[in-house]
N, CA, C and O of each residue as an XYZ file, in Angstrom:
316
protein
N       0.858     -1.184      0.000
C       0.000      0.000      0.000
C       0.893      1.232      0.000
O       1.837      1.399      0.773
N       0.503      2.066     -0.936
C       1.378      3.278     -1.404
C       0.719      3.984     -0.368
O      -0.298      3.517      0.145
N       1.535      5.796      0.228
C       0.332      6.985      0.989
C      -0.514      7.469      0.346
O      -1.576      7.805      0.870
N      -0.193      7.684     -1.368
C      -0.786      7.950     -2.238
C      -2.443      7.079     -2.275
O      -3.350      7.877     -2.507
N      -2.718      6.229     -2.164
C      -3.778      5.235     -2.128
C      -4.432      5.544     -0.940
O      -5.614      5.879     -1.014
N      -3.756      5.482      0.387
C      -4.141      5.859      1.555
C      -5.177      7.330      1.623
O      -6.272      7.446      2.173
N      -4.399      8.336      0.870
C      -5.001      9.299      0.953
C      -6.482      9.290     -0.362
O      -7.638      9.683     -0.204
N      -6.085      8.926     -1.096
C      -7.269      8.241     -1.746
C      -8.728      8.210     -1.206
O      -9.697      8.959     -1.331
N      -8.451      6.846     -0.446
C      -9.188      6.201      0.093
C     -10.009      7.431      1.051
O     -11.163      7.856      1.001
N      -9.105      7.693      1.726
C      -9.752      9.068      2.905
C     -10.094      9.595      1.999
O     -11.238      9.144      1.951
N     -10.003     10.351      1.034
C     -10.728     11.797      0.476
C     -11.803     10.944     -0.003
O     -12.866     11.134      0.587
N     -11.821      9.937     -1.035
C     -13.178      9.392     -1.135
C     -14.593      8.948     -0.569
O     -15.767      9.167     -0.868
N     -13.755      8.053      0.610
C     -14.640      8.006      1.942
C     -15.084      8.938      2.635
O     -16.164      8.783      3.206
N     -14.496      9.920      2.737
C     -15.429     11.065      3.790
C     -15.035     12.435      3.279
O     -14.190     12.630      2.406
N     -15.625     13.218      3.815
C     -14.953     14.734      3.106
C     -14.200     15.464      3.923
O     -14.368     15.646      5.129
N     -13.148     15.982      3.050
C     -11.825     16.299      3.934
C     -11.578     17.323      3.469
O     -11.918     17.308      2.286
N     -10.800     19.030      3.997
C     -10.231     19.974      3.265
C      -9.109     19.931      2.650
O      -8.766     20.607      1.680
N      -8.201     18.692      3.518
C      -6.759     18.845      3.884
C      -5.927     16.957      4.135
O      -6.000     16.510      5.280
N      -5.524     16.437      3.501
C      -5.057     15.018      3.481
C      -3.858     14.897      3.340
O      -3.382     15.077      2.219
N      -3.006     14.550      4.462
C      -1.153     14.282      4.203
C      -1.245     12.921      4.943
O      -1.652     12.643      6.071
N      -0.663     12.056      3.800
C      -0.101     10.655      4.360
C       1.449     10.523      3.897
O       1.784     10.730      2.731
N       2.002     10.303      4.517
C       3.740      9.449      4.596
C       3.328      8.325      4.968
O       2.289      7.995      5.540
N       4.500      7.549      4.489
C       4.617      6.894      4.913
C       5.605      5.603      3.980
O       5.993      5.830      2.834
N       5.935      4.112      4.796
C       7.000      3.393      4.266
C       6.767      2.214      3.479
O       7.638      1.501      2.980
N       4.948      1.997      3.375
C       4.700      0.649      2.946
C       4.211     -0.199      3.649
O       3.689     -1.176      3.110
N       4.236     -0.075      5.048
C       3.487     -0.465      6.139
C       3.097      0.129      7.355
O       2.113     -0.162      8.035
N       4.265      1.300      7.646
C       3.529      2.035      8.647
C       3.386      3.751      7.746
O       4.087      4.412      6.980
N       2.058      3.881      8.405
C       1.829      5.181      8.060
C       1.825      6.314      8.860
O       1.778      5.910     10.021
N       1.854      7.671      8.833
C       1.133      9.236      9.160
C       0.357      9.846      8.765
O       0.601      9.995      7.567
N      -0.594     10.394      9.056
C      -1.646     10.951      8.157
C      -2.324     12.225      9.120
O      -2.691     12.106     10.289
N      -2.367     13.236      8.438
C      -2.882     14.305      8.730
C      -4.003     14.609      8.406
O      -3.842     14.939      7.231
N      -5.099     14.737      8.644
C      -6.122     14.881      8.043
C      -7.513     16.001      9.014
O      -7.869     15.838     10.180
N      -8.020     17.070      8.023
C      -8.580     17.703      8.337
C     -10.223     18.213      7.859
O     -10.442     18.611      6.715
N     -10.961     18.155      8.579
C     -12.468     18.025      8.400
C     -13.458     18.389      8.917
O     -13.492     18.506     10.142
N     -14.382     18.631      8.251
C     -15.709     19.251      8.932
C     -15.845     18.180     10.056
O     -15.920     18.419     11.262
N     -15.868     16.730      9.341
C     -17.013     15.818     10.055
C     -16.064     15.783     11.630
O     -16.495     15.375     12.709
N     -15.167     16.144     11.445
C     -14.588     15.461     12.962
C     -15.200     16.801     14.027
O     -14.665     16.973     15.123
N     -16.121     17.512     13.658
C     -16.583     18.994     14.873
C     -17.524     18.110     15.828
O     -18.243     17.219     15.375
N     -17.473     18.347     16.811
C     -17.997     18.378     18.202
C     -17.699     16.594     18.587
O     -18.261     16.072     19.550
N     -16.740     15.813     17.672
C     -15.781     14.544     17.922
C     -15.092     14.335     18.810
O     -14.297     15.270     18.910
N     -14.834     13.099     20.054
C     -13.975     12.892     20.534
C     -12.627     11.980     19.322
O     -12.746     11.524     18.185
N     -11.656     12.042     20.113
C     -10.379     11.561     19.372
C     -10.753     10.376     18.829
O     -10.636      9.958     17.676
N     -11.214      9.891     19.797
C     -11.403      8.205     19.334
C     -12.955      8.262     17.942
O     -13.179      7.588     16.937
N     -13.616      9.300     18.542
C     -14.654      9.191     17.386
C     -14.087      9.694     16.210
O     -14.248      8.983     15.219
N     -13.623     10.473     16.102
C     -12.924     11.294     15.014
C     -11.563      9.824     13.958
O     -11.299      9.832     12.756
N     -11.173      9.079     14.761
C     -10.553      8.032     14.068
C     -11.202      6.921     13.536
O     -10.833      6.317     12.529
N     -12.493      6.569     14.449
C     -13.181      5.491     13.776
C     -14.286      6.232     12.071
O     -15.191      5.744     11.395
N     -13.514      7.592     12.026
C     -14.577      8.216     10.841
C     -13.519      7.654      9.774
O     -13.985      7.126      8.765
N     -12.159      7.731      9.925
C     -11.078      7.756      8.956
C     -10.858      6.088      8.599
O     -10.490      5.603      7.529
N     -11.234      5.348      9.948
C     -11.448      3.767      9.756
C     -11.863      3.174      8.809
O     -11.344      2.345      8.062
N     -13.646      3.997      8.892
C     -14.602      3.966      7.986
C     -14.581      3.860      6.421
O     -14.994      3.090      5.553
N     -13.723      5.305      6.535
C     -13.422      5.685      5.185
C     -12.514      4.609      4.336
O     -12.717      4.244      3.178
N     -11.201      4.097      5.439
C     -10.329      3.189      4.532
C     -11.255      1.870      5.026
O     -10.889      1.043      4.190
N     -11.648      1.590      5.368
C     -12.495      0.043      5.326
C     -11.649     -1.246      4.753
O     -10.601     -0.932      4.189
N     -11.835     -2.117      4.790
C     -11.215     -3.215      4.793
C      -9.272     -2.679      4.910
O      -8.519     -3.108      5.784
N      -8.921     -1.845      3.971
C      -7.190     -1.599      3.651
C      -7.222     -1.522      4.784
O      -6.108     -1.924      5.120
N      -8.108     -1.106      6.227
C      -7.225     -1.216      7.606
C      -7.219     -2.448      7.835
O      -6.350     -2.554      8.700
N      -7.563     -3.317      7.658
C      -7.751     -4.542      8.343
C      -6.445     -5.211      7.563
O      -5.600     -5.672      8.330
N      -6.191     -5.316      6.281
C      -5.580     -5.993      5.238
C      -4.182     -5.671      4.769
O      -3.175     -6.360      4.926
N      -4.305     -4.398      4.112
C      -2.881     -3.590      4.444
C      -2.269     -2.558      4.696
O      -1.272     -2.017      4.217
N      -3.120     -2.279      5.684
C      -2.019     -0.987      6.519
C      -2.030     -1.764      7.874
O      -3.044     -2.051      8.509
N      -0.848     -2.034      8.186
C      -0.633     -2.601      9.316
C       0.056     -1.466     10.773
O       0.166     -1.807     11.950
N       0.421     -0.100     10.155
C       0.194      1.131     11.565
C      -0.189      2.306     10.736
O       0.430      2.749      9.769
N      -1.361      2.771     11.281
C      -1.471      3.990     11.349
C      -1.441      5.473     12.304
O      -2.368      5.670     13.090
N      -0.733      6.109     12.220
C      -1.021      7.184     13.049
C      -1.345      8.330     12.554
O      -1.007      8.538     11.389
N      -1.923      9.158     13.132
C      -3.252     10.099     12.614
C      -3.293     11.234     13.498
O      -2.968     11.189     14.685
N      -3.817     12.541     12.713
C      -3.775     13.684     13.569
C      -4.774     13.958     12.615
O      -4.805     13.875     11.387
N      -6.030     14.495     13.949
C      -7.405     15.101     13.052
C      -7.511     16.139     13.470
O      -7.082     16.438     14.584
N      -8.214     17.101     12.552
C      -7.996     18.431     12.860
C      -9.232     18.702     12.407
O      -9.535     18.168     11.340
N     -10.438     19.743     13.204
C     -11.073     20.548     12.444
C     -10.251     21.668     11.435
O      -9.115     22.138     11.496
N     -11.164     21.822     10.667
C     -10.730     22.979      9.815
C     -10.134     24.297     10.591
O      -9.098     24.859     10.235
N     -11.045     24.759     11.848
C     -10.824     26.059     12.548
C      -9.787     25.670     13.450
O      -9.240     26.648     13.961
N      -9.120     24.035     13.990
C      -8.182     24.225     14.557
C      -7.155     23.972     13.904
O      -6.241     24.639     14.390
N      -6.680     23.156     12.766
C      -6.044     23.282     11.451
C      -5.373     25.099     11.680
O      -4.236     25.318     12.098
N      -6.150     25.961     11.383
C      -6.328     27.210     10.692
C      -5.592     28.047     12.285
O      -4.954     29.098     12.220
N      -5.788     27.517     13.212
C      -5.183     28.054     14.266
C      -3.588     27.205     14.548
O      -2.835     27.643     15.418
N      -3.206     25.979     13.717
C      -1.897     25.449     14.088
C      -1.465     26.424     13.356
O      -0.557     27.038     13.916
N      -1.874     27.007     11.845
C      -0.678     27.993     11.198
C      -0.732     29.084     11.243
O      -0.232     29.742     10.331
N      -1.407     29.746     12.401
C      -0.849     31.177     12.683
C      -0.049     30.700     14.219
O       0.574     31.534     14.875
């Protein structure tokens, strides 16, 4: 599994402003930023991105790590 695919998968599955995956072929990073994750706990906000890649988590991405961001707190990391 390429990040390229990874991020794919997320922008298709759910709607996102903002999608950065690295990564080596098995473990990944992914940045990802979105309406849907507003008034989300952490853990809810990851089972949305779960969703989105569906089975490739189970099959082949074997680590992911993840940083979700609303849009308005996104918009407050870069000032």
């Amino acid at each position: 599994m390429e990040p390229d695919k990874i991020k794919e998968l997320i922008e298709n599955g759910m709607s996102a402003e903002h999608v950065k995956v690295d990564g080596d072929g098995s473990h990944f990073e992914a940045i990802i930023v979105s309406n849907e994750f507003e008034g989300k706990s952490l853990i809810q906000r990851h089972q949305v991105v779960y969703k989105a890649l569906g089975d490739a988590m189970k099959d082949d991405i074997h680590a992911l790590s993840m940083k979700t961001y609303t849009p308005e707190q996104w918009q407050g990391m870069s000032n």
